[in-house]
C-alpha positions as CSV (number, residue, x, y, z in Angstrom):
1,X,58.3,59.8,84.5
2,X,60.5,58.3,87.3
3,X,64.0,60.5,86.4
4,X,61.2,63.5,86.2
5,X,60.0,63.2,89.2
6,X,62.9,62.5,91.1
7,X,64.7,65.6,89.2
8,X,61.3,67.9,90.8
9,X,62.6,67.1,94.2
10,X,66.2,67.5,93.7
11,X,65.7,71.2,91.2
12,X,63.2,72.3,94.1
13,X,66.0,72.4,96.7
14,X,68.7,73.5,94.6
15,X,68.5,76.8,95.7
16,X,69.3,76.3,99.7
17,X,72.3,74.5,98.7
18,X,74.8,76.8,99.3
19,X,73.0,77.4,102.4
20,X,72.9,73.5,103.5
21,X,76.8,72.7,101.9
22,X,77.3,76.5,104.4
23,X,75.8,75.5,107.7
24,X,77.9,71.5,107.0
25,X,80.4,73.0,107.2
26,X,79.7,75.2,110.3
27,X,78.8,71.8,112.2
28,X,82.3,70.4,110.9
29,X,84.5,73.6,112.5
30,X,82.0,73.6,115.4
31,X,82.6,69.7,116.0
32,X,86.9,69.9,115.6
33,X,86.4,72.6,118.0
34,X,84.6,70.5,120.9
35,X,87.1,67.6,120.7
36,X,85.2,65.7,118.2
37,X,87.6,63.6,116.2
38,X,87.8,64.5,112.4
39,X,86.2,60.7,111.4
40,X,83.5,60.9,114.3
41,X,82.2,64.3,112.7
42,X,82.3,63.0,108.9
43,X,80.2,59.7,110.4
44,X,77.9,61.5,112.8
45,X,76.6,63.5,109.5
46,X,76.4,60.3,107.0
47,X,74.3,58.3,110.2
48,X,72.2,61.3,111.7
49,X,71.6,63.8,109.4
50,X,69.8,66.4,111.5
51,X,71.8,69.4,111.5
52,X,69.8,70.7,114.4
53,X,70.9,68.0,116.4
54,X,74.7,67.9,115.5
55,X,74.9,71.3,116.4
56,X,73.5,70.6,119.9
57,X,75.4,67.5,120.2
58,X,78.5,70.0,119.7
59,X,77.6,72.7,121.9
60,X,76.9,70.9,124.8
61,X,80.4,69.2,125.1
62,X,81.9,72.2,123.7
63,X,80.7,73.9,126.5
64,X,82.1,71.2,129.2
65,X,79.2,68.5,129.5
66,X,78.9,65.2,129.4
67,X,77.7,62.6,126.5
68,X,74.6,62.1,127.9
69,X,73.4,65.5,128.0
70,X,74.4,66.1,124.4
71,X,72.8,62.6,123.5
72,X,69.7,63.7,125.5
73,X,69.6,67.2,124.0
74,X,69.9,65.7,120.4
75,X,66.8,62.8,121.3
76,X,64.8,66.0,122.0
77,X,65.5,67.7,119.3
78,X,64.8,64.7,117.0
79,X,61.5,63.8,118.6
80,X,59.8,65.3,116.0
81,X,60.9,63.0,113.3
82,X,58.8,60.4,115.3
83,X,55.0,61.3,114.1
84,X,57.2,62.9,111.1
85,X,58.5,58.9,110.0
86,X,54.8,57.3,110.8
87,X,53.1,59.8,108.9
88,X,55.0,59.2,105.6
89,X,55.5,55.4,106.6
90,X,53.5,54.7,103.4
91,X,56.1,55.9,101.2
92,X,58.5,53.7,101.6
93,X,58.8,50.6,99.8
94,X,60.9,47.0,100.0
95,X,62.1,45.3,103.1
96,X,63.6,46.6,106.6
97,X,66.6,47.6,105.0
98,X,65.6,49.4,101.9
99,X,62.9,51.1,104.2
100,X,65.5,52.1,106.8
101,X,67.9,53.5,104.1
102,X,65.0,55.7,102.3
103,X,63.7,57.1,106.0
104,X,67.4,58.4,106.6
105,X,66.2,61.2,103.9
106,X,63.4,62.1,105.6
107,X,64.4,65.3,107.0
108,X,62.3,68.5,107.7
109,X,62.4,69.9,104.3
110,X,61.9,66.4,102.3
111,X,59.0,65.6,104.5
112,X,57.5,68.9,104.0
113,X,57.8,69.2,100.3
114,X,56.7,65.6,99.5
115,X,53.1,66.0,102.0
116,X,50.2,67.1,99.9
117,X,46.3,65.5,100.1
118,X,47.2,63.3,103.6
119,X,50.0,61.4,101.4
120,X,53.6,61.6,100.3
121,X,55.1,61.8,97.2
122,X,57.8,59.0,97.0
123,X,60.1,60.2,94.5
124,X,59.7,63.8,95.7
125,X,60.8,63.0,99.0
126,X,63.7,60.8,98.3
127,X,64.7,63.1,95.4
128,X,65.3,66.3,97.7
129,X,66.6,64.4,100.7
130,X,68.8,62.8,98.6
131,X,70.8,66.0,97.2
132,X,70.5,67.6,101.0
133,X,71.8,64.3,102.6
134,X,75.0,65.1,99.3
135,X,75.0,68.8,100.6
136,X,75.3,68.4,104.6
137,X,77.4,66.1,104.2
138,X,80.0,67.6,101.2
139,X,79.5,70.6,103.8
140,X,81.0,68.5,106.9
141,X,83.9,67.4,105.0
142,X,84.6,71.0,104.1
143,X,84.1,72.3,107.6
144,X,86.9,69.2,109.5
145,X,89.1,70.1,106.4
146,X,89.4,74.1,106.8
147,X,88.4,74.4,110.0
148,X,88.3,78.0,111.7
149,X,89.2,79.6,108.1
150,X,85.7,79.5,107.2
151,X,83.0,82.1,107.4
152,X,79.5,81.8,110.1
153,X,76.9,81.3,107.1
154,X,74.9,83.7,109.6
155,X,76.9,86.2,108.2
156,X,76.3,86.2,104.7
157,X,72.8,85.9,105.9
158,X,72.3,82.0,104.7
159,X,70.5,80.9,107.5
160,X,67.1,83.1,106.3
161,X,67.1,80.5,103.7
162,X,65.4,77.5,105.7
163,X,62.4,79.9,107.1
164,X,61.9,81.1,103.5
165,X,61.7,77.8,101.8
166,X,59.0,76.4,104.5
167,X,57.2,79.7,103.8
168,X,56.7,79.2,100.1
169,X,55.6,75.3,101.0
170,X,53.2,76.8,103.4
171,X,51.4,79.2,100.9
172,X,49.8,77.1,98.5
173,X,48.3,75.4,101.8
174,X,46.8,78.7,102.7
175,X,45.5,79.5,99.6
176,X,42.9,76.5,99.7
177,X,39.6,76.6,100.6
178,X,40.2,74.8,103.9
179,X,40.5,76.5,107.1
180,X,43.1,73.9,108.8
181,X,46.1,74.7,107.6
182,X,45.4,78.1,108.3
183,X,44.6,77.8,111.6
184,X,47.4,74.9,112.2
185,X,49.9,77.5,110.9
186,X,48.9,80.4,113.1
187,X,48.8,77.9,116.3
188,X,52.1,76.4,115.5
189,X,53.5,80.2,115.2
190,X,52.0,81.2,118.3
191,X,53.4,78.6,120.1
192,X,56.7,79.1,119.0
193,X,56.5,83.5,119.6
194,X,55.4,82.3,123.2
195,X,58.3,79.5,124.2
196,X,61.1,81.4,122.5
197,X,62.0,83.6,125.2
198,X,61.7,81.6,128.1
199,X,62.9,78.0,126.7
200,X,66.3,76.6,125.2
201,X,66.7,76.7,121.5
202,X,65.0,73.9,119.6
203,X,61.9,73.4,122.7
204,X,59.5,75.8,120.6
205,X,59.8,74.2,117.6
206,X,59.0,70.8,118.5
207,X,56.0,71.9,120.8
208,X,54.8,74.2,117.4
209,X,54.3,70.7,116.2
210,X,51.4,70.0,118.3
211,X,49.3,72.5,116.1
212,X,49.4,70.1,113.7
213,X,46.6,68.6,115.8
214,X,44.3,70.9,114.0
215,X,44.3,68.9,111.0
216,X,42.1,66.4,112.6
217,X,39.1,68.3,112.6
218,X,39.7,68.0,108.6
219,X,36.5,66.1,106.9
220,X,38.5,63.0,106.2
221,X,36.4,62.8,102.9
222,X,38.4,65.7,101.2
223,X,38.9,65.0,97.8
224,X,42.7,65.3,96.4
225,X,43.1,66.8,93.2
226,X,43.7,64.4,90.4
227,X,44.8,63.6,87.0
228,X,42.8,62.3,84.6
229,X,44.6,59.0,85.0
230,X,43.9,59.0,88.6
231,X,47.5,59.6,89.8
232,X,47.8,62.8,91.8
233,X,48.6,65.9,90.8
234,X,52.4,67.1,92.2
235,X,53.1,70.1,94.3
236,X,52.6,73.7,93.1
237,X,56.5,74.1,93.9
238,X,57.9,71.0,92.5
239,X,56.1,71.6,88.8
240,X,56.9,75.5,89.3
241,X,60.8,74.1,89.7
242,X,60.4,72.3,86.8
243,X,59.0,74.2,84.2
């Protein structure tokens, strides 16, 4: 049951791994170009792994400024991990250590996959952040190694492949019964239609979080769907990827 459920995780994200090993290795050109040393790149993924804030980390002192703007602009950008990492606190298990080590795969698509029924899914979670963290971070190496020889993933039209994955997660949500995730996903995309033209890149999406505020009007005696055996049923996706 473990290697199965672990394997759902990784097989579910297989797909946008082109697309993650791609975009690495964008951030890895992007960071030789700014100045960044070769070593500081490769360490910056293995430590931060948040591709949205490497690249801002890169653009800002590509285009002149100082550390503390690009450290500022990247602490923005990661501010969502913050009710992100207490929400899914529960899933992690052992000491500070092994806690700390199994959060740094927490990432957008892990923590959305693993979610379902006001819980996370452990081995879901850890299983698809796992084979990203592998991804990004074979893509970085790639990047600092062939530096401006490589391709913009945008191109080849790779970077459609993040919007489409959180679009599948979201439509067995909106399929339920309940009305909240509904109505969380229109706020969150009105938000977002409404910022992006007047705010820099990366402000709409965290503020789109604050839909999730929605779910609180959820009757918190919901009942989760359940096996006979009382554990709880995994994601639509995840047994979809491993059938």
């Amino acid at each position: 049951m473990t290697e199965a459920r672990y394997r759902d995780g990784m097989r579910v994200m297989l797909p946008l791994m082109p697309a993650i090993v791609a975009f690495g290795a964008s951030f890895g050109v992007l960071a030789k170009a700014a100045g960044v040393d070769s070593l500081a790149a490769l360490v910056m993924s293995a430590t931060t792994f948040a591709g949205s804030a490497q690249f801002a980390v890169v653009s800002v002192l590509g285009a002149g400024g100082t550390a503390a703007a690009a450290i500022g602009a990247a602490v923005l950008l990661n501010g969502r991990y913050a009710p992100m990492a207490l929400a899914a606190s529960g899933a992690f298990r052992g000491g500070p250590v092994r806690r700390l080590l199994e959060a740094q795969l927490l990432v957008d698509e892990s923590w959305a996959l693993s979610s379902r029924d006001g819980g996370f899914d452990r081995r879901l979670l850890l299983g698809a952040g796992g084979i990203l963290y592998v991804g990004w971070n074979a893509g970085t190496a790639i990047g600092v190694l062939a530096g401006d020889t490589l391709t913009n993933p945008a191109t080849l039209g790779l970077d459609a492949a993040f919007p489409a994955l959180f679009l599948a997660l979201l439509a067995p949500l909106l399929r339920t019964a309940d009305r909240a995730p509904l109505a969380a996903a229109l706020a969150g995309a009105g938000i977002a239609l409404v910022l992006t033209p007047i705010t820099p890149a990366g402000i709409p999406v965290i503020a789109a979080t604050a839909a999730c505020l929605v779910g609180l009007t959820r009757p918190r005696n919901a009942v989760a769907s359940e096996r006979p055996d009382g554990e709880r049923q995994p994601p639509r996706l995840a047994e979809e990827a491993s059938s």
